[in-house]
N, C-alpha and C positions, 0 to 999 in steps of 0.2 A: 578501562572504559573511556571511549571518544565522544565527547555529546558535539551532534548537529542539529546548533539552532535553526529554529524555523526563518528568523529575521534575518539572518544569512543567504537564505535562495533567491535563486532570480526565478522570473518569470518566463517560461517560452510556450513559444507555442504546442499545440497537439501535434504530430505529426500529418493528421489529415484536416491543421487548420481551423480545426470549430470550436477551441474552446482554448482553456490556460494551465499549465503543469509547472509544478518546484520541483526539483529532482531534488530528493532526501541523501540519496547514493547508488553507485551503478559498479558495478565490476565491468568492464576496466572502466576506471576512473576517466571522466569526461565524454565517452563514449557515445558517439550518435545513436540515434533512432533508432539506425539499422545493424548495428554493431558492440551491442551491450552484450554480455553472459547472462546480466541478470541485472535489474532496474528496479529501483523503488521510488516511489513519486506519491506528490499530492496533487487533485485537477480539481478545478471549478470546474460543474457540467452545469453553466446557466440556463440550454437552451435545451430544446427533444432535439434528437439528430444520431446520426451514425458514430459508432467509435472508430477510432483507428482499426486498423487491419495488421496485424503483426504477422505474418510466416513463422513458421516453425518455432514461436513463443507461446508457453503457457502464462496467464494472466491466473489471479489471484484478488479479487475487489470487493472495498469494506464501505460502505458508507460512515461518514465519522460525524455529518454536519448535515442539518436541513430535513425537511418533511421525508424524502425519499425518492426512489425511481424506481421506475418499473423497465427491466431491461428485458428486451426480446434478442435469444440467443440461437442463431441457427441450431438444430437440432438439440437445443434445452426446453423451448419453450421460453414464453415471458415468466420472469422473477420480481417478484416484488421487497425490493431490499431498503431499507433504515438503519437508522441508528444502534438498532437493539438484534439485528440480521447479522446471522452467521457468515464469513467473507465467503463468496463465490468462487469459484474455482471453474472458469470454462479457455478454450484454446481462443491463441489470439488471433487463428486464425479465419474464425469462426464470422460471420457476418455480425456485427450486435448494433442495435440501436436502442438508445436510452429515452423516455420518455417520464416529462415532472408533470406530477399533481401536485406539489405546493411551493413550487418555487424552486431557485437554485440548489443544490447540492454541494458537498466535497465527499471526497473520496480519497480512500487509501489505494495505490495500484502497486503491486509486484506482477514484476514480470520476470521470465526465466526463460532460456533456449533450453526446449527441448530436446530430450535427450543426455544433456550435457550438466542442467541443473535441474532442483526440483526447488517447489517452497509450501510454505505453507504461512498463516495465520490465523490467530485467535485471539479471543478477545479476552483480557484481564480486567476482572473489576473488582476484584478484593485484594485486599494485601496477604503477598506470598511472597516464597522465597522461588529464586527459578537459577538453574545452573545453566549458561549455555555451553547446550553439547551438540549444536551444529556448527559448521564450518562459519557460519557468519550468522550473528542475531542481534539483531534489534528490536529494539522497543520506542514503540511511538508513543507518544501524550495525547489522548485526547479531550482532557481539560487538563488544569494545573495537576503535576504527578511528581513521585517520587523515585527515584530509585537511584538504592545508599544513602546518601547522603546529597546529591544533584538534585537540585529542585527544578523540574523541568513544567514551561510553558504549553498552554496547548500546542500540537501541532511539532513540539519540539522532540528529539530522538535523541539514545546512545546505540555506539554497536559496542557490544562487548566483547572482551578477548573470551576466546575457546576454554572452556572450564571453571570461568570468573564465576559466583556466587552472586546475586544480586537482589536485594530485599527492595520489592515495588509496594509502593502504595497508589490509589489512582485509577483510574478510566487509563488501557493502557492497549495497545494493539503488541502482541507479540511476534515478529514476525521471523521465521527458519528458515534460511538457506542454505541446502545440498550440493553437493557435487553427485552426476547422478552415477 
């Protein structure tokens, strides 16, 4: 098991400028905007406005922090997602604009190239046991958490090796990456 602290990220921009992301981890490692397999990130959304525009990426979005947003997704309809909201799952390629009633947000974002990856997430809020049995898994903290024996910050992650065992405790975002 790797833990990536959260006080280790930098700050970058969105790719369409409106707002602020930490990159958690990305296949291939360092990988731009436009050239990831698969991306996992946190964003500040302070403002209503457009998302990025991703091609041929599936997107996967948790809110982890804040009153909520209401997102309007080409051919979904508007979504009204919080803290206690199942992660979304719509294309990145999709037109979206988010829009706050109470203030700033964060957000969990996985992204994946279609076709080539798949993902998923959920959300952990009791203590279990969880084996990972996809090609890549992580687990995010969304307040102070547990798993083994790591006592992880909010905000902070491990990805575990393929077949590892691992006993969470904790507010916990589960997150599975495929090859598709």
């Amino acid at each position: 098991m790797r833990l990536l602290p959260a006080a280790d990220r930098t700050p970058a921009p969105w790719k369409n400028g409106g707002g602020t992301t930490w990159e958690i981890a990305a296949q291939p490692p360092g990988a731009g905007m436009d050239a990831f397999d698969w991306r996992l990130s946190i964003a500040q959304v302070a403002a209503p406005g457009p998302f990025s525009v991703f091609p041929g990426v599936d997107r996967v979005l948790t809110v982890i922090a804040g009153a909520g947003l209401r997102l309007a997704v080409d051919g979904l309809g508007e979504v009204l997602l919080d803290e206690t909201s199942s992660p979304l799952a719509f294309p990145g390629d999709a037109p979206a604009a988010a829009m706050l009633d109470g203030g700033p947000i964060r957000d969990l974002n996985l992204m994946v190239r279609r076709g080539a990856w798949s993902g998923r997430v959920r959300r952990v809020a009791e203590a279990e046991q969880i084996v990972a049995t996809a090609a890549v898994t992580v687990l995010a903290a969304l307040s102070p958490a547990r798993v083994n024996d790591t006592r992880l910050a909010a905000e902070d992650a491990v990805v575990a090796e393929p077949g590892e065992t691992l006993a969470v405790e904790g507010g916990l975002l589960l997150i599975e990456i495929e090859k598709a």
